[in-house]
Structures are given as C-alpha cells and as structure tokens.
N, CA, C and O atoms as CSV, one atom per row, in Angstrom:
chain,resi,resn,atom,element,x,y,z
A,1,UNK,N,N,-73.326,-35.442,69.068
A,1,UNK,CA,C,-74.156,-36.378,68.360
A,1,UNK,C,C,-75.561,-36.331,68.958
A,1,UNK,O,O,-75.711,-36.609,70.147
A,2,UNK,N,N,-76.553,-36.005,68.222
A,2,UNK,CA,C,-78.386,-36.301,68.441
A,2,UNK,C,C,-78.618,-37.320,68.580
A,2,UNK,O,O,-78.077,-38.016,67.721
A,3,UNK,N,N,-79.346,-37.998,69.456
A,3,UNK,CA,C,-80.194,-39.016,68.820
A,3,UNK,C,C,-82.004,-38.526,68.968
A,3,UNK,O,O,-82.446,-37.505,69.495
A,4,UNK,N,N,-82.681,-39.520,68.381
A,4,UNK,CA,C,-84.246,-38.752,68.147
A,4,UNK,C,C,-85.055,-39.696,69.520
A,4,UNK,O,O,-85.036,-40.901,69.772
A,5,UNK,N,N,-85.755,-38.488,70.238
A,5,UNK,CA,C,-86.030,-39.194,71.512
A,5,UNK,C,C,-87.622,-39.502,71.256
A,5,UNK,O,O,-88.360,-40.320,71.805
A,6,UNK,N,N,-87.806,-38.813,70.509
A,6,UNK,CA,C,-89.530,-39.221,69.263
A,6,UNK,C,C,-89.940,-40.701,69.379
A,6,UNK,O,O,-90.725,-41.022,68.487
A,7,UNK,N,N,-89.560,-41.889,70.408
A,7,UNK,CA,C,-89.870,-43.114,70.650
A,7,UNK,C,C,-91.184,-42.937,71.340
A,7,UNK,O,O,-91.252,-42.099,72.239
A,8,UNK,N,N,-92.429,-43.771,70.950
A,8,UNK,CA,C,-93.281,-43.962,72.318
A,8,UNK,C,C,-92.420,-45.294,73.390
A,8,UNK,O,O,-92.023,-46.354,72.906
A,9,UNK,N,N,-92.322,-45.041,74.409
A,9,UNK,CA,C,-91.923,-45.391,75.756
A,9,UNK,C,C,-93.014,-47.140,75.252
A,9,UNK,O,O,-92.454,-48.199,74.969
A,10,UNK,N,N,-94.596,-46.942,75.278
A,10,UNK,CA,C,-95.077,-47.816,75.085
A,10,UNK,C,C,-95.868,-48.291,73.672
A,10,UNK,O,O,-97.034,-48.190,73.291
A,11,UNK,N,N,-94.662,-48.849,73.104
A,11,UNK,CA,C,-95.764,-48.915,71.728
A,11,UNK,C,C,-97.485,-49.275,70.984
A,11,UNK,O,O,-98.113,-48.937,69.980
A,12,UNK,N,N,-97.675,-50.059,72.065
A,12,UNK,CA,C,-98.930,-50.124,72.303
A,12,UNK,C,C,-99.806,-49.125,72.091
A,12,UNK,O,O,-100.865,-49.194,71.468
A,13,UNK,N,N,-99.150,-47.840,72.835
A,13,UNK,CA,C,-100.245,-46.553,72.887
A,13,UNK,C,C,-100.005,-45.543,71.375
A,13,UNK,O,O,-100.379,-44.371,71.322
A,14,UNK,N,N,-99.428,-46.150,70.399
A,14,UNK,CA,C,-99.698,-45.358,68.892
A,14,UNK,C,C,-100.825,-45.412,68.925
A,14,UNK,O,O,-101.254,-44.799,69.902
A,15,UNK,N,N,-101.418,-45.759,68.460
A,15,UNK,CA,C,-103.042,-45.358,67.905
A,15,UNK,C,C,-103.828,-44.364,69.079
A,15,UNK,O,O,-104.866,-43.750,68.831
A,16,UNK,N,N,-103.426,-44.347,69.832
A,16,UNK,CA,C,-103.981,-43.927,71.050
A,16,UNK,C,C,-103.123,-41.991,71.091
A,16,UNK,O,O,-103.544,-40.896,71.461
A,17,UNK,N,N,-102.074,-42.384,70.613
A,17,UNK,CA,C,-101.229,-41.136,70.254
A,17,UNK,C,C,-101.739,-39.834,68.694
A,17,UNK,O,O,-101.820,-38.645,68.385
A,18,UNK,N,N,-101.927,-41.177,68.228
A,18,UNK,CA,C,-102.747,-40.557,67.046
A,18,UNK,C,C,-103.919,-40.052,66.986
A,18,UNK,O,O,-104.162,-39.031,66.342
A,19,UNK,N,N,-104.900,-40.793,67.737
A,19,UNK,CA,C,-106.360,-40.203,67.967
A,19,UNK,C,C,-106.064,-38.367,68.440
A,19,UNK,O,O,-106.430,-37.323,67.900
A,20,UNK,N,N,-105.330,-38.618,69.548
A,20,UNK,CA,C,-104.639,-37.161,70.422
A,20,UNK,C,C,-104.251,-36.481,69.004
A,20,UNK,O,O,-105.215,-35.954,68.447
A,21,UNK,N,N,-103.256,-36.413,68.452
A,21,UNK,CA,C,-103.080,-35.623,67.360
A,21,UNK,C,C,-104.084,-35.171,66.714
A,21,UNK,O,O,-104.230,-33.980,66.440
A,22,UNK,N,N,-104.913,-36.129,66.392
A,22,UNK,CA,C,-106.055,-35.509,65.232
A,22,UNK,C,C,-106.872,-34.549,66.086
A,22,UNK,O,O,-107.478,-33.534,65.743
A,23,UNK,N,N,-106.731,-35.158,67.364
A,23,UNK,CA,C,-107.943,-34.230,68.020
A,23,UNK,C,C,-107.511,-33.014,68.311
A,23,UNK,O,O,-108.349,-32.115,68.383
A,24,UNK,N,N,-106.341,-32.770,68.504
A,24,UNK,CA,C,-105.475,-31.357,69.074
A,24,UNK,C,C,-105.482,-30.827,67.547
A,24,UNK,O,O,-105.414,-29.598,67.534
A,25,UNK,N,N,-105.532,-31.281,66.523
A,25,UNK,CA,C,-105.544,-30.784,65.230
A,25,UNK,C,C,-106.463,-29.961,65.069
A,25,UNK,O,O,-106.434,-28.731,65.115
A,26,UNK,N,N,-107.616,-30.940,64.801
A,26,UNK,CA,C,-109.069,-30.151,64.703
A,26,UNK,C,C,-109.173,-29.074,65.797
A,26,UNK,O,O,-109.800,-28.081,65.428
A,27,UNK,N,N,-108.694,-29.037,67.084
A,27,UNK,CA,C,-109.116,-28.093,67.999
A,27,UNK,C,C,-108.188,-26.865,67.055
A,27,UNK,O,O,-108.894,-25.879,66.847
A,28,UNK,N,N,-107.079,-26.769,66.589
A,28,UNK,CA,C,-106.321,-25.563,66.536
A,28,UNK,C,C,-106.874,-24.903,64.686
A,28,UNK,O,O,-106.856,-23.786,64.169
A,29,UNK,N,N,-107.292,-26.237,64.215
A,29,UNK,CA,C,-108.160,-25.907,62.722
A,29,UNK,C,C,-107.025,-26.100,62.225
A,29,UNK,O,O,-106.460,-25.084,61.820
A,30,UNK,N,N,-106.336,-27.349,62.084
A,30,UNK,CA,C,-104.884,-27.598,61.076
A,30,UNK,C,C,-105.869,-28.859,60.590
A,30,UNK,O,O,-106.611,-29.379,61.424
A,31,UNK,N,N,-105.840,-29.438,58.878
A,31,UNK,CA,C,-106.371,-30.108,58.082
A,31,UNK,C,C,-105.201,-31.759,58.560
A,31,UNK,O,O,-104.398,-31.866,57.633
A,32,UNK,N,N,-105.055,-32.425,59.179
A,32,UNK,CA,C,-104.188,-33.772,58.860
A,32,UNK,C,C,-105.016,-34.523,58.073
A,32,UNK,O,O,-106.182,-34.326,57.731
A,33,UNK,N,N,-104.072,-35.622,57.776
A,33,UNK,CA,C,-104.852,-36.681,57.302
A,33,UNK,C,C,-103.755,-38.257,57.481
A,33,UNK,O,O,-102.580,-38.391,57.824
A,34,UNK,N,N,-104.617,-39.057,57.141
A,34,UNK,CA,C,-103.363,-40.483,57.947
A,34,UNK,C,C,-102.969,-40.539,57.205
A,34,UNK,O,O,-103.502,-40.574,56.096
A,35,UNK,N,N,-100.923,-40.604,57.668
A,35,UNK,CA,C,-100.534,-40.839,57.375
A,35,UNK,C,C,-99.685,-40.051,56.923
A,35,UNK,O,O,-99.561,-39.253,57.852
A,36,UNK,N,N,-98.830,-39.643,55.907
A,36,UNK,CA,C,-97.611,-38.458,55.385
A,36,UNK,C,C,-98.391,-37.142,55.423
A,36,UNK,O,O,-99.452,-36.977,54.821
A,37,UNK,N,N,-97.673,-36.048,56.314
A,37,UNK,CA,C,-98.253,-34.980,56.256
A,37,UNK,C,C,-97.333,-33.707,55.904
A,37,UNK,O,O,-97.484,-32.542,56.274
A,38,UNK,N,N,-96.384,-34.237,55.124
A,38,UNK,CA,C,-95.410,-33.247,54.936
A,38,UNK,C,C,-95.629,-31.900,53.997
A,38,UNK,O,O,-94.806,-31.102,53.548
A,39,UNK,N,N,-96.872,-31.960,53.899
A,39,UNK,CA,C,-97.679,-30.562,52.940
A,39,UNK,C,C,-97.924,-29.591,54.022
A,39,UNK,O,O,-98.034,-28.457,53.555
A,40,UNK,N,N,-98.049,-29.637,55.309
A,40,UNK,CA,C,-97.684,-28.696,56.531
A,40,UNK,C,C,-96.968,-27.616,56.214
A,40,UNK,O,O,-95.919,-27.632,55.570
A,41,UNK,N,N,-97.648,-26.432,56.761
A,41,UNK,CA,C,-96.363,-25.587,56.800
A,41,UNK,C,C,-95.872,-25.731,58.337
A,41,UNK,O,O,-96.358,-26.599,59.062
A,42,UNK,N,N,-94.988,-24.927,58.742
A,42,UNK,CA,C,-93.918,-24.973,60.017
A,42,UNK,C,C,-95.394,-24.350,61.114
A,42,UNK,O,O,-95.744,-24.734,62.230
A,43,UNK,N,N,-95.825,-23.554,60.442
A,43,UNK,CA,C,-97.151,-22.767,61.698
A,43,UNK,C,C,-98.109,-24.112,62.318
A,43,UNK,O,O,-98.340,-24.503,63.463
A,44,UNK,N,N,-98.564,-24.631,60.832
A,44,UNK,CA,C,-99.283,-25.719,60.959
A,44,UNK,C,C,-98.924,-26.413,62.026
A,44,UNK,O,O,-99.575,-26.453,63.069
A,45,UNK,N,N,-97.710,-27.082,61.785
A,45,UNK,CA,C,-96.981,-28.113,62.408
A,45,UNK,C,C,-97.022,-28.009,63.859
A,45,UNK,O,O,-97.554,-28.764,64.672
A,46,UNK,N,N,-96.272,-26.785,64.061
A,46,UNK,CA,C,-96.344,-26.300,65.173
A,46,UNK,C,C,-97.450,-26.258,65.956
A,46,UNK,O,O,-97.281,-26.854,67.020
A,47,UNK,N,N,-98.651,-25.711,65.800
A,47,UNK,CA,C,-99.399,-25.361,66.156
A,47,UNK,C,C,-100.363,-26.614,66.846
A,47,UNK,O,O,-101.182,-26.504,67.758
A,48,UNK,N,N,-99.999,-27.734,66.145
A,48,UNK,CA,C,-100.858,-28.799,66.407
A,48,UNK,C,C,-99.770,-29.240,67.518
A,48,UNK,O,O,-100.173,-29.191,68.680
A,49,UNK,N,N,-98.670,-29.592,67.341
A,49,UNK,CA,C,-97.812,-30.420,68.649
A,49,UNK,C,C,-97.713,-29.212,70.052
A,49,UNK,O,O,-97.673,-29.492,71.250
A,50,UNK,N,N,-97.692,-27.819,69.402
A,50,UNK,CA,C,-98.195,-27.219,70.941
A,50,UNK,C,C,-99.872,-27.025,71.553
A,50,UNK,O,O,-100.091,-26.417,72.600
A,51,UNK,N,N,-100.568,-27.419,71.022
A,51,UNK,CA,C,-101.701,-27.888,71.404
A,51,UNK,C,C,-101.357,-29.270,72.427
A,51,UNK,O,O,-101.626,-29.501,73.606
A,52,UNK,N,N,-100.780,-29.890,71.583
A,52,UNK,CA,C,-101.082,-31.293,72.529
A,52,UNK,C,C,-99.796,-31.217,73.698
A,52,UNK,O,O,-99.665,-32.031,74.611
A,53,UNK,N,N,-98.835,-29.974,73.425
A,53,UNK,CA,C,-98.542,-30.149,75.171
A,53,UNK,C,C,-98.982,-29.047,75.712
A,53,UNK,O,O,-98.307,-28.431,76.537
A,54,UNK,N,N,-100.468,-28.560,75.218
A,54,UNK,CA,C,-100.781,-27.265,75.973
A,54,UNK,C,C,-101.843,-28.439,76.907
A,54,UNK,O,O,-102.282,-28.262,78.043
A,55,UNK,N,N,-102.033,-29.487,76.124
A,55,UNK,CA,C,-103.332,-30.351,76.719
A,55,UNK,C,C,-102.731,-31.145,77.860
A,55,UNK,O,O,-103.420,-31.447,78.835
A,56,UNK,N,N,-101.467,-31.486,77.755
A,56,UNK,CA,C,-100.686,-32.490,78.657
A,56,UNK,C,C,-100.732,-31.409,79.666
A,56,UNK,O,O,-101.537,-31.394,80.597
A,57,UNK,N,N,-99.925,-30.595,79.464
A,57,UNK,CA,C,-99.526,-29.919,81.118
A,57,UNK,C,C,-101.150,-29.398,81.766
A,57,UNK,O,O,-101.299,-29.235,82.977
A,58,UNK,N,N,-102.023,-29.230,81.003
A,58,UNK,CA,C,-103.421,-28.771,81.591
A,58,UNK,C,C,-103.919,-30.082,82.209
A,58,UNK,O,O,-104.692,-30.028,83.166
A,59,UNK,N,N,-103.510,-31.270,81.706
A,59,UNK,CA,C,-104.054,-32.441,82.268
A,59,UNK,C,C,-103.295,-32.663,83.538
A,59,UNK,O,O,-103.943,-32.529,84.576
A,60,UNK,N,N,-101.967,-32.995,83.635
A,60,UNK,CA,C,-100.747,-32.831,84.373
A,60,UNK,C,C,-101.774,-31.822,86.105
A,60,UNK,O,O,-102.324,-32.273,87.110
A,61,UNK,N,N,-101.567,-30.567,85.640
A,61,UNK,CA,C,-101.888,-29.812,86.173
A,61,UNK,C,C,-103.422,-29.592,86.912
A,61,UNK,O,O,-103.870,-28.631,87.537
A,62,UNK,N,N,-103.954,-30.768,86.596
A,62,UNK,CA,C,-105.456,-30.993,87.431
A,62,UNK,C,C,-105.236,-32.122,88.240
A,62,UNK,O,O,-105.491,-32.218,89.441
A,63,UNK,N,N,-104.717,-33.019,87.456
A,63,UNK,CA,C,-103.561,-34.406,88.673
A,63,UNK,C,C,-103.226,-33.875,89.775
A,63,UNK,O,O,-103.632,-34.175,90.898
A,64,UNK,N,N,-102.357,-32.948,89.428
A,64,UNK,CA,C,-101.729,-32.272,90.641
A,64,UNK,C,C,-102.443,-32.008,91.567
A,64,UNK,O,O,-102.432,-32.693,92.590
A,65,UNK,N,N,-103.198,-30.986,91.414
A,65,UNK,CA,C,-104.435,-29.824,91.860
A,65,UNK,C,C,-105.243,-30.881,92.671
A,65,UNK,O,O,-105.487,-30.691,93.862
A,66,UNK,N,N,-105.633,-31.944,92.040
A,66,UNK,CA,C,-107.186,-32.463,92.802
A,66,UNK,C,C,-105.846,-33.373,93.435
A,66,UNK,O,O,-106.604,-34.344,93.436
A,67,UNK,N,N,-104.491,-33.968,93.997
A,67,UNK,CA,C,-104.082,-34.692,94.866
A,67,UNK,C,C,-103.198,-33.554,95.640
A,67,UNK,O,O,-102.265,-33.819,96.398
A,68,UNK,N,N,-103.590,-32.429,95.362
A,68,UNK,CA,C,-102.697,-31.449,96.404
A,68,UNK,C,C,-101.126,-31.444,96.740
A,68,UNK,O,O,-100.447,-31.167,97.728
A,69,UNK,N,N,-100.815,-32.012,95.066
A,69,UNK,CA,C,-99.524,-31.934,95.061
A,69,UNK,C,C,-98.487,-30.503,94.810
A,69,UNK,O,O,-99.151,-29.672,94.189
A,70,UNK,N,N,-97.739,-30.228,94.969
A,70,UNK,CA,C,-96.752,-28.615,94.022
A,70,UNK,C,C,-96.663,-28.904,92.837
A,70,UNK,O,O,-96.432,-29.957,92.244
A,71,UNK,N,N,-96.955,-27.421,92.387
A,71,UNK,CA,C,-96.916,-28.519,90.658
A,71,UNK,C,C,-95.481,-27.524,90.323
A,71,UNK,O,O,-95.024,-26.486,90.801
A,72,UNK,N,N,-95.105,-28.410,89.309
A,72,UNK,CA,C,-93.177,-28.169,88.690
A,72,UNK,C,C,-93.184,-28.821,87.868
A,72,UNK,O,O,-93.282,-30.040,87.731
A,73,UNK,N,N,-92.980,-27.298,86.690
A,73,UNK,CA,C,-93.052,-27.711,85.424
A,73,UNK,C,C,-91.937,-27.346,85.021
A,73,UNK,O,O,-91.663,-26.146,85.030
A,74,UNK,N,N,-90.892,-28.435,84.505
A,74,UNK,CA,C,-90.078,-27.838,83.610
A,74,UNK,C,C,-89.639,-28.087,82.067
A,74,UNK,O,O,-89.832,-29.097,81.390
A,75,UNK,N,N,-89.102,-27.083,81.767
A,75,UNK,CA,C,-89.288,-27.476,80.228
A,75,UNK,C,C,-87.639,-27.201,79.544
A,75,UNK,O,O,-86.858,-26.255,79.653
A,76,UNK,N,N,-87.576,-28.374,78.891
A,76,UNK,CA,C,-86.121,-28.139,78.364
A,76,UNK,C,C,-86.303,-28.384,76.615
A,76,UNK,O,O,-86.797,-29.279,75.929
A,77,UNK,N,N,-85.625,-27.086,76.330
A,77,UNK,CA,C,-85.574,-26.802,74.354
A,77,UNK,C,C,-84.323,-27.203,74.205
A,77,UNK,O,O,-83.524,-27.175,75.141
A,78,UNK,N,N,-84.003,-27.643,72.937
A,78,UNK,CA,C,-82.713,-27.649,71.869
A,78,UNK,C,C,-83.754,-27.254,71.262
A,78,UNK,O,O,-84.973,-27.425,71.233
A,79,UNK,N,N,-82.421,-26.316,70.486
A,79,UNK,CA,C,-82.467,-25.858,68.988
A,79,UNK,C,C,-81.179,-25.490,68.121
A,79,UNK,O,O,-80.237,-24.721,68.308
A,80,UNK,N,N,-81.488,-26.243,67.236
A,80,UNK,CA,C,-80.721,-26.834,66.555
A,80,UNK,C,C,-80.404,-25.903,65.210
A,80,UNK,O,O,-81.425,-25.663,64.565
A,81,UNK,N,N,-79.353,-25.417,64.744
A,81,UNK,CA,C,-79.453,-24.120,63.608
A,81,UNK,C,C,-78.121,-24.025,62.561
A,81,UNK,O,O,-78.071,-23.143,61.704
C-alpha cells in the first residue's frame, strides 16, 4: 500500500513553495500558470521539479560547505510500473 508523502511538513510555507516552483520553472523555460497544470508534458514536468531539487541540494550543499560540515547526500526512488 502507497501513501502520498507530497504533504508540506509546514503549511504555512505553500505560497512560499509556489513562488520556488515558478521560479525553477522560468529558470528551465517550462510555461506554468496558477493553478491546474495538467497540459504538461512528462519532460516539462519533470524538468521543473528537478530543477528545484537541483536548487535544494546546491543550497543544502553551501550550508554544509560554509559550517564545515561532510556533506551526505542520499537519495531514495520508487518507481512505480
């Protein structure tokens, strides 16, 4: 059984989640707009949510760096078929 882990932790920070989307959007040149975006293709789609964890772990990864921590990244996929 799945369940969808797609919760923000703090709901508060939607809009704040969204700004990030649009902006990782425009950086990769994918068109959104608010609200239903299911006219996406799969590249599209893609392309914008790996932007924004290409931006997290680059952010992640200067945290680290400027407190001289080890950095350890790991990454766990399902896929589902």
């Amino acid at each position: 059984m799945s369940r969808n882990s797609n919760q923000l932790n703090v709901p508060q920070a939607k809009n704040a989640m969204n700004r990030f989307k649009m902006e990782c959007a425009n950086e990769v040149g994918v068109n959104l707009k608010e609200g239903y975006n299911g006219d996406l293709s799969s590249k599209e789609a893609g392309s914008v949510g790996g932007q924004m964890v290409k931006r997290q772990i680059d952010f992640m990864r200067t945290n680290w760096e400027s407190k001289g921590q080890v950095e350890r990244i790991t990454y766990q996929y399902a896929l589902a078929v």
